[in-house]
Short mmCIF file of the C-alpha atoms (twelve columns), coordinates in Angstrom:
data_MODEL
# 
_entry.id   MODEL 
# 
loop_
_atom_site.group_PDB 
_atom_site.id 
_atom_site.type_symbol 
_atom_site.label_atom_id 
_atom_site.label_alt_id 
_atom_site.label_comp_id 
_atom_site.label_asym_id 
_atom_site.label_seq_id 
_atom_site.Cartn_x 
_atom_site.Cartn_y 
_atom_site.Cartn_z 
_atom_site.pdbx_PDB_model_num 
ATOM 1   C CA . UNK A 1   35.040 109.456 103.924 1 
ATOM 2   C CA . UNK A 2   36.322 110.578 107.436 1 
ATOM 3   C CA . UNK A 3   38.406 107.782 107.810 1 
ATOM 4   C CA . UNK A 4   40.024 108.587 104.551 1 
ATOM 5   C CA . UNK A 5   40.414 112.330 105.042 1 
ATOM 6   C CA . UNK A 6   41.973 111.952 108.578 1 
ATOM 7   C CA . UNK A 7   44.568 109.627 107.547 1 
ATOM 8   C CA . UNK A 8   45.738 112.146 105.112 1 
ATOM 9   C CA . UNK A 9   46.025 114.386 108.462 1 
ATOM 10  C CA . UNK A 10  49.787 115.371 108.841 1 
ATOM 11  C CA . UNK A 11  50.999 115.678 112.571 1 
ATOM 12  C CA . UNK A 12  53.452 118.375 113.230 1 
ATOM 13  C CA . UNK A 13  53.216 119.510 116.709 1 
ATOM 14  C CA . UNK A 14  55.304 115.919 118.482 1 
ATOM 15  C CA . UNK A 15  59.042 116.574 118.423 1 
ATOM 16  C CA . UNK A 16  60.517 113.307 117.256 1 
ATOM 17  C CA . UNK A 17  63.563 114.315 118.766 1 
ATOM 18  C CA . UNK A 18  65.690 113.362 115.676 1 
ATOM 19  C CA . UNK A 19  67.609 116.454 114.567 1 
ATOM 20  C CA . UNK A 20  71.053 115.778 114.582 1 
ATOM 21  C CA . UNK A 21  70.608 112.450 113.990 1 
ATOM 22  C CA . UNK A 22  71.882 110.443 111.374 1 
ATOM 23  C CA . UNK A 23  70.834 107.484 108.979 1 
ATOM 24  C CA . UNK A 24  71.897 104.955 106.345 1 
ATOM 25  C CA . UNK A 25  68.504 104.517 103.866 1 
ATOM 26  C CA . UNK A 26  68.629 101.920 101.561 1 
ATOM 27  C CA . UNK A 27  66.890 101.073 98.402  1 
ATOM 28  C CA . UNK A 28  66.297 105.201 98.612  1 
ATOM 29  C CA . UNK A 29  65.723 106.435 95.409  1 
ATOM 30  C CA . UNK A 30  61.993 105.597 94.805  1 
ATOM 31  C CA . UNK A 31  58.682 104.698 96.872  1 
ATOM 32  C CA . UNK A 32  58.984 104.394 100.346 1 
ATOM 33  C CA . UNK A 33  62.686 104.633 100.621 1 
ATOM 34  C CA . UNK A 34  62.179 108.105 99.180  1 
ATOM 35  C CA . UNK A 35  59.333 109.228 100.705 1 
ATOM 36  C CA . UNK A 36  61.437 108.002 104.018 1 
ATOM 37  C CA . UNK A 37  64.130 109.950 103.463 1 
ATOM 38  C CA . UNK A 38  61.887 112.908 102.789 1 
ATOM 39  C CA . UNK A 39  60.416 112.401 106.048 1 
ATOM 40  C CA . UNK A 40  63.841 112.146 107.769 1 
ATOM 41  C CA . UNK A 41  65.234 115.135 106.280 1 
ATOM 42  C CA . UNK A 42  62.510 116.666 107.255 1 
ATOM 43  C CA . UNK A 43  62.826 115.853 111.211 1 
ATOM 44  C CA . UNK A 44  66.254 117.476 110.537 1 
ATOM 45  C CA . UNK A 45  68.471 114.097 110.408 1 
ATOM 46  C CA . UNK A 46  71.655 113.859 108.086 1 
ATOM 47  C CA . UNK A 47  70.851 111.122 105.952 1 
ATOM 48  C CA . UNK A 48  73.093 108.958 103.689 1 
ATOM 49  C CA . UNK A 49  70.678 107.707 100.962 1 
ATOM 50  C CA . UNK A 50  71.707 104.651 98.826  1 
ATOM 51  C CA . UNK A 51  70.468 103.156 95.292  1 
ATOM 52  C CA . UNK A 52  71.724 102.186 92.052  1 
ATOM 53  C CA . UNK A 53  70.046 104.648 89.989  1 
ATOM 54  C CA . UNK A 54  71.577 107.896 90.133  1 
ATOM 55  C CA . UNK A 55  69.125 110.242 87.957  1 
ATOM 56  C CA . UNK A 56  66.459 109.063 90.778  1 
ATOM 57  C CA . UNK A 57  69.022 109.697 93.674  1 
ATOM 58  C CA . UNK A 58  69.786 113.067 92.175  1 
ATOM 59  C CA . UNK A 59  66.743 114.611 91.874  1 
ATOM 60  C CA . UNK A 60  65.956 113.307 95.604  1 
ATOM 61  C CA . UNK A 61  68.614 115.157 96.848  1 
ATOM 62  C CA . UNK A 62  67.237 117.985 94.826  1 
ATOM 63  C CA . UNK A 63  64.087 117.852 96.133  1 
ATOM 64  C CA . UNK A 64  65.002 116.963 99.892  1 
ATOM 65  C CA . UNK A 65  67.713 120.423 99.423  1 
ATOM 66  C CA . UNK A 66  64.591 122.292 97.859  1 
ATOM 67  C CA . UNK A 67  62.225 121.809 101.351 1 
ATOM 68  C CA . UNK A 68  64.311 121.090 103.867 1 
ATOM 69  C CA . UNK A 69  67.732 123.311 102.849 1 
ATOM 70  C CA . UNK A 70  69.355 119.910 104.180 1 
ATOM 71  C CA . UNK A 71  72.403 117.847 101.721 1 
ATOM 72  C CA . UNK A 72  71.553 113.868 101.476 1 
ATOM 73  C CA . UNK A 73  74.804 112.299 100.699 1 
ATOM 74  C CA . UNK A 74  73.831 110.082 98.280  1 
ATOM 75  C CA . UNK A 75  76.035 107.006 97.265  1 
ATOM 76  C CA . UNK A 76  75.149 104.710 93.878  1 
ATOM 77  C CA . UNK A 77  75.279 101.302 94.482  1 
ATOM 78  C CA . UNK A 78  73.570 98.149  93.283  1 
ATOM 79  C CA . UNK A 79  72.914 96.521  96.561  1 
ATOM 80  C CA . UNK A 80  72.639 93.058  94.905  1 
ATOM 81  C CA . UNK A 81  76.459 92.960  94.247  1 
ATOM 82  C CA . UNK A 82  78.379 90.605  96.749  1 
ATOM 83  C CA . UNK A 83  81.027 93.838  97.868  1 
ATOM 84  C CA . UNK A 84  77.781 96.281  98.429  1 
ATOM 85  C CA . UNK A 85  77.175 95.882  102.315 1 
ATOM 86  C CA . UNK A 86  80.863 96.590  102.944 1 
ATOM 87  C CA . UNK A 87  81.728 99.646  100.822 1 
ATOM 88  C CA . UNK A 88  78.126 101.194 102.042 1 
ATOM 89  C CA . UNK A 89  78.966 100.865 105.321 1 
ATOM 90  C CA . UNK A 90  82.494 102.544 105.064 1 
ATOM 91  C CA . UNK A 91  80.881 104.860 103.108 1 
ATOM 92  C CA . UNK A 92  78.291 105.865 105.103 1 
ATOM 93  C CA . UNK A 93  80.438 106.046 108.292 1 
ATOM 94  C CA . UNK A 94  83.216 108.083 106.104 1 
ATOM 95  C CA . UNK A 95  80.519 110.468 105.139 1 
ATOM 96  C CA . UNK A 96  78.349 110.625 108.293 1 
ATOM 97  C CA . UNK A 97  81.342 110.201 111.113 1 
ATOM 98  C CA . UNK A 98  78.753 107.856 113.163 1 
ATOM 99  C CA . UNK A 99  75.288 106.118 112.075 1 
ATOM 100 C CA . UNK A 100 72.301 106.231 114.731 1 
ATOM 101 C CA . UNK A 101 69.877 104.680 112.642 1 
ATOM 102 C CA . UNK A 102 69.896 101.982 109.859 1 
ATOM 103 C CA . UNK A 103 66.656 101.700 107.415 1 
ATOM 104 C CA . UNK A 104 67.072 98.320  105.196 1 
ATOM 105 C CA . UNK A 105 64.388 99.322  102.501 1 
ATOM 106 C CA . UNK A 106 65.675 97.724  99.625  1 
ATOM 107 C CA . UNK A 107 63.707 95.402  97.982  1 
ATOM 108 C CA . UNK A 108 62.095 93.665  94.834  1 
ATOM 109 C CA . UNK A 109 58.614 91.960  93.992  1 
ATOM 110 C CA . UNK A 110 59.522 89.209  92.537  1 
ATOM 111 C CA . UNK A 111 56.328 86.509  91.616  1 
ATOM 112 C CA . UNK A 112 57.341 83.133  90.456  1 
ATOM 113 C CA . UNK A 113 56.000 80.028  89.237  1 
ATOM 114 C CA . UNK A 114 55.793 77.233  91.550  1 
ATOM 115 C CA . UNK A 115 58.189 75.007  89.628  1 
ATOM 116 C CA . UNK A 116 60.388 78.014  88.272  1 
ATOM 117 C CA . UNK A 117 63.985 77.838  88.468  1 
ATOM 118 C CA . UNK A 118 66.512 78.434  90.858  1 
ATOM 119 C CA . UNK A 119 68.072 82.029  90.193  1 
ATOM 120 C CA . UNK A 120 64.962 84.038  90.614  1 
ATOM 121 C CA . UNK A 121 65.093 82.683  94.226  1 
ATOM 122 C CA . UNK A 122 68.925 82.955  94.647  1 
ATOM 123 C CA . UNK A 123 69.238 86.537  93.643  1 
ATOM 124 C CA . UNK A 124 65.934 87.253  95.702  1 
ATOM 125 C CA . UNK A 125 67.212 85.624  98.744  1 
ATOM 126 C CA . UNK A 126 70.551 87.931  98.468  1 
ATOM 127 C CA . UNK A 127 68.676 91.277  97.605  1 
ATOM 128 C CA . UNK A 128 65.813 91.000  100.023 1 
ATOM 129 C CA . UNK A 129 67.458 89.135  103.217 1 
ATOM 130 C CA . UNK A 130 71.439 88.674  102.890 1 
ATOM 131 C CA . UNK A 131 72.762 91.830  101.593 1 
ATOM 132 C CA . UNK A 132 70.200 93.644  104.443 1 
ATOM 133 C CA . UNK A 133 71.845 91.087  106.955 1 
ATOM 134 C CA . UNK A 134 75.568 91.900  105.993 1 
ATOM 135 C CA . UNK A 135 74.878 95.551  106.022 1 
ATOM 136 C CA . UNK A 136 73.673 95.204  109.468 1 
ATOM 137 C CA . UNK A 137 76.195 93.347  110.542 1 
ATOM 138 C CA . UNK A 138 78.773 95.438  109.245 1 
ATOM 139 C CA . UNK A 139 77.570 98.509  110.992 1 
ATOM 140 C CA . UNK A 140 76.973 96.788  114.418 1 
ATOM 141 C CA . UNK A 141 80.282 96.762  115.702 1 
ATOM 142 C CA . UNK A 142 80.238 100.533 115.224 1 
ATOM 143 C CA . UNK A 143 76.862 100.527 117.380 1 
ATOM 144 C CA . UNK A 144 78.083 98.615  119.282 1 
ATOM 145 C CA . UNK A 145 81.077 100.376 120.942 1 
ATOM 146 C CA . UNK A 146 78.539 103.689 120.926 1 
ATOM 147 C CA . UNK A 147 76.267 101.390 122.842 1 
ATOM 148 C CA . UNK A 148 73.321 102.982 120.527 1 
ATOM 149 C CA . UNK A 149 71.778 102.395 117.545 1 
ATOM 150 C CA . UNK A 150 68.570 101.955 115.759 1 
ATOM 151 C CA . UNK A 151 67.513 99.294  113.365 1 
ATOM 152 C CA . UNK A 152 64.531 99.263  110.814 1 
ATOM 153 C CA . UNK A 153 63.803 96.054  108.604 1 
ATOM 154 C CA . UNK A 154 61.025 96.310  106.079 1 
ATOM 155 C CA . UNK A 155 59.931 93.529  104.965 1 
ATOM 156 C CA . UNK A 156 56.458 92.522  102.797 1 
ATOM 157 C CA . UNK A 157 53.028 91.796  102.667 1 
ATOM 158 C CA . UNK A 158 52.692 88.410  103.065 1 
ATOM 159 C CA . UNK A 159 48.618 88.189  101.498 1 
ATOM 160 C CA . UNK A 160 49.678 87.703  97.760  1 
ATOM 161 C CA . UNK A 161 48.269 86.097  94.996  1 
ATOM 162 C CA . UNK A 162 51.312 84.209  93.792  1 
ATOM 163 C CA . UNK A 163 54.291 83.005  95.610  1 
ATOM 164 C CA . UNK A 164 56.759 85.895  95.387  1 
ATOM 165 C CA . UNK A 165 60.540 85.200  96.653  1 
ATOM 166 C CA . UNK A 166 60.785 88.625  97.994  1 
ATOM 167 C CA . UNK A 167 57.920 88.245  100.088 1 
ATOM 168 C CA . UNK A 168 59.807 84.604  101.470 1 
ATOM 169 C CA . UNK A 169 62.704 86.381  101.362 1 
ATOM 170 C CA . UNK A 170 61.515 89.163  103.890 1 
ATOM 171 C CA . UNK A 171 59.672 86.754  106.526 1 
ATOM 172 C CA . UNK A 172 63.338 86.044  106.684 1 
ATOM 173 C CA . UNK A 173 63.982 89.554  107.648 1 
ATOM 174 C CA . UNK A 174 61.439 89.132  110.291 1 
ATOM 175 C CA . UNK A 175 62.479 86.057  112.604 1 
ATOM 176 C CA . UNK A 176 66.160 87.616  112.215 1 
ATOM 177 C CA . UNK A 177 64.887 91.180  113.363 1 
ATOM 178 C CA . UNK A 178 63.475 89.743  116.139 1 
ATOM 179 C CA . UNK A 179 66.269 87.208  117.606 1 
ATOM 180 C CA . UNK A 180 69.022 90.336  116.557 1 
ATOM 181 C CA . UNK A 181 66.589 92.151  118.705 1 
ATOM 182 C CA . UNK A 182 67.135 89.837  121.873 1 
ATOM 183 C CA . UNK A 183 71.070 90.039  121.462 1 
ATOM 184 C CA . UNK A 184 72.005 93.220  120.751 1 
ATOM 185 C CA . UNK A 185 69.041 95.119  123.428 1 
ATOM 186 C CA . UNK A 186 71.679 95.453  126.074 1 
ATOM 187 C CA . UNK A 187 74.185 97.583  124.020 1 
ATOM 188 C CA . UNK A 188 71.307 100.542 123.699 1 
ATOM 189 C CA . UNK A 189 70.368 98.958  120.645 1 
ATOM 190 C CA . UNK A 190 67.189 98.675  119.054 1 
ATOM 191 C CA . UNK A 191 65.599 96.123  116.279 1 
ATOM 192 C CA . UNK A 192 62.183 96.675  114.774 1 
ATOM 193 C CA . UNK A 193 60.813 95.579  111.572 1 
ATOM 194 C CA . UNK A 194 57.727 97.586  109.290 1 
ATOM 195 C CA . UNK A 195 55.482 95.426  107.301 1 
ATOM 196 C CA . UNK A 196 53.542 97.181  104.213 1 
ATOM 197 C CA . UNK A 197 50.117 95.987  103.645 1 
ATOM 198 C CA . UNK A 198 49.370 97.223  99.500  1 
ATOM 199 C CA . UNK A 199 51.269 100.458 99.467  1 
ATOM 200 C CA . UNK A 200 50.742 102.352 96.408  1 
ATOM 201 C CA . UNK A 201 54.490 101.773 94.767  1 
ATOM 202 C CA . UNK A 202 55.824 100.287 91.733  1 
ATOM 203 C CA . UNK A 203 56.419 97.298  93.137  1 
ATOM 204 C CA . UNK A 204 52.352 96.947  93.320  1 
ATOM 205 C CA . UNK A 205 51.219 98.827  90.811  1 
ATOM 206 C CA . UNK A 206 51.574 96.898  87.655  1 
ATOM 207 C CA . UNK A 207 49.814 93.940  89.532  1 
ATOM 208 C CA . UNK A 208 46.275 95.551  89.583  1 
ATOM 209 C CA . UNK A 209 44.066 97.889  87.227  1 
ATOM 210 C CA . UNK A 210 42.524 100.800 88.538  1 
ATOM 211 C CA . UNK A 211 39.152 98.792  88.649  1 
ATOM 212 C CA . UNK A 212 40.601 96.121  90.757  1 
ATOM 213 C CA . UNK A 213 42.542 98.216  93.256  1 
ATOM 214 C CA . UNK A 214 39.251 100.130 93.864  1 
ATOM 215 C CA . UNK A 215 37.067 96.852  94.305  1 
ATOM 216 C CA . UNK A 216 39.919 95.287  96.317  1 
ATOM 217 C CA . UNK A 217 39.629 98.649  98.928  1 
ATOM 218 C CA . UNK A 218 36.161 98.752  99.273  1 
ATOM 219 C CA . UNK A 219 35.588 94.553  99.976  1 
ATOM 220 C CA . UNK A 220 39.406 94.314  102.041 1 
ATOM 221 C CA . UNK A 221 40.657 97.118  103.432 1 
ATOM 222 C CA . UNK A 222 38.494 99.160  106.007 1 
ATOM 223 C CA . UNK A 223 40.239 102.055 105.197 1 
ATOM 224 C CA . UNK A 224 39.344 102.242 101.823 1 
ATOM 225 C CA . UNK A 225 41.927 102.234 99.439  1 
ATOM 226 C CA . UNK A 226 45.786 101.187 98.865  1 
ATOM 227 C CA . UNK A 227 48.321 103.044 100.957 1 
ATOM 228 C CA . UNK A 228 50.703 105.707 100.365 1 
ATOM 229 C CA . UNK A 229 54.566 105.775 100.303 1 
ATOM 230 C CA . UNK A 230 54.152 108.680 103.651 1 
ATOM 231 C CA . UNK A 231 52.200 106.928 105.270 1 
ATOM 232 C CA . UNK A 232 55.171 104.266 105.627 1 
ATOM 233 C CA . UNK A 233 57.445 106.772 106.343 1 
ATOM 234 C CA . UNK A 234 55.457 108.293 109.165 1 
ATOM 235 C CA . UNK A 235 55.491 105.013 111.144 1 
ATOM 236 C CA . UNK A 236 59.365 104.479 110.081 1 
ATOM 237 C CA . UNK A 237 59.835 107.851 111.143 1 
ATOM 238 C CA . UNK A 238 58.585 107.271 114.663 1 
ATOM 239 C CA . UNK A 239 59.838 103.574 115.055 1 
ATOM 240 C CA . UNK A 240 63.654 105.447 114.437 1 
ATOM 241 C CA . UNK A 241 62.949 107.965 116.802 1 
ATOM 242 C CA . UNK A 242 63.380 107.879 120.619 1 
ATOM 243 C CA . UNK A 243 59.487 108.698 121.210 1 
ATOM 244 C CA . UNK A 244 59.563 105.109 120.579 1 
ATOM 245 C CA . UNK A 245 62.619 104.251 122.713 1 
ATOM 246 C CA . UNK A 246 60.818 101.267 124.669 1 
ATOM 247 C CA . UNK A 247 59.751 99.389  121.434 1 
ATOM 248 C CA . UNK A 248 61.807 96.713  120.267 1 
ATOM 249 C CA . UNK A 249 61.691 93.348  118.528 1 
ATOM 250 C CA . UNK A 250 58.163 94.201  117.111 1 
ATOM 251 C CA . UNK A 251 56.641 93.893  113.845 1 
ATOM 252 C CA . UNK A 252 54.411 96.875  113.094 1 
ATOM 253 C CA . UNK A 253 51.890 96.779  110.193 1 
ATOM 254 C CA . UNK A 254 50.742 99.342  108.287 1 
ATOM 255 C CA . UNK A 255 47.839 98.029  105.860 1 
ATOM 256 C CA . UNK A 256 44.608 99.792  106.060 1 
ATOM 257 C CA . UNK A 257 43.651 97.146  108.467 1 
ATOM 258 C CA . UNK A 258 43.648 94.778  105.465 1 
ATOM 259 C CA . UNK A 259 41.869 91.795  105.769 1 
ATOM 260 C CA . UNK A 260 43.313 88.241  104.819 1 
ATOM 261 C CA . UNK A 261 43.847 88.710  100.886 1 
ATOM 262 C CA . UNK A 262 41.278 85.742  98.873  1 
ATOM 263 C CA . UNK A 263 43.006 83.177  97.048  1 
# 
């Protein structure tokens, strides 16, 4: 019960040193993109918030203007198209002037069957690791010359009881994170990547009844039960900011302390 209650604990007293700042949030209009760039917003950083549903993108913006007194730009866009990556970018850097920190959040569960077919894994792939990649690399050059920058992958948890391309997909994310990481260090820039352990989104959800999720806590996860879209964005949130201006090419997990899932 302790353990439970603390985690629900929210620090305010650290200055994350992020007002002013600005970000690019992708896949922002539900879950942990949203509760992200809640968190942001928050911290006092202009963010540029991207999705493809608008209604959900709206009513963030509502919401974020409603606490914080703070305008997300907010840009519809289906990231899976082939021209997304470019027009956010010039978006974003129309609308922002400069970007300090990137957030790739978008992303899709996406369970298959062992001998499915091909497109499940070909639009997965592009969702979940290539349009991240081109995004990034469109908005590095611009880092680049500022000789700052901040990157955040998240990718997925990898303990799941089918194969799931978007999981595949985002151990992708990972090994690139980390050699992008190595390369880019000496410009001022950083590379990090967030892994979820069972985060209490729609993406998990549908996969478990309330019975199971509460048996799965109490025999896997010392914590006691799924996580929560904040508590993502409170590590996110940190990993952006320079309080954690030493830490790069890491892979930080946020699960509960989750124990290997059982087959």
């Amino acid at each position: 019960m302790f353990a439970t209650r603390f985690r629900h604990i929210r620090i305010t007293f650290m200055d994350l040193h992020l007002k002013g700042k600005t970000a690019v949030v992708t896949g922002a209009s539900q879950g942990i993109g949203r509760a992200i760039v809640m968190e942001l917003a928050r911290e006092g950083v202009s963010v540029f918030a991207t999705a493809r549903n608008e209604l959900l993108l709206d009513s963030l913006r509502e919401e974020v203007k409603a606490e914080t007194g703070l305008e997300v730009m907010i840009f519809i866009q289906d990231f899976l198209a082939t021209e997304a990556p470019q027009r956010i970018a010039e978006a974003a850097l129309a609308a922002l002037d400069h970007v300090d920190i990137l957030i790739n959040n978008v992303g899709q569960s996406r369970p298959v069957d062992i001998t499915g077919p091909e497109k499940p894994w070909e639009e997965s792939t592009a969702l979940d690791f290539d349009r991240p990649r081109q995004l990034t690399q469109a908005l590095l050059p611009h880092m680049i010359d500022r000789r700052h920058g901040v990157i955040l992958n998240l990718t997925s948890t990898y303990e799941l009881r089918s194969i799931n391309v978007s999981a595949v997909a985002k151990a992708s994310m990972a090994i690139w994170s980390k050699q992008l990481a190595g390369q880019v260090g000496k410009y001022g820039i950083r590379v990090n990547t967030l892994q979820p352990g069972l985060i209490d989104t729609n993406n998990i959800r549908p996969y478990f009844s309330e019975d199971e999720r509460k048996a799965l806590a109490s025999q896997e996860i010392p914590l006691g039960d799924f996580g929560r879209p904040q508590d993502m964005a409170d590590m996110a949130t940190f990993l952006v900011s320079p309080r954690a201006n030493y830490v790069t090419g890491v892979s930080v997990v946020v699960d509960g302390g989750m124990r290997r899932y059982p087959f």
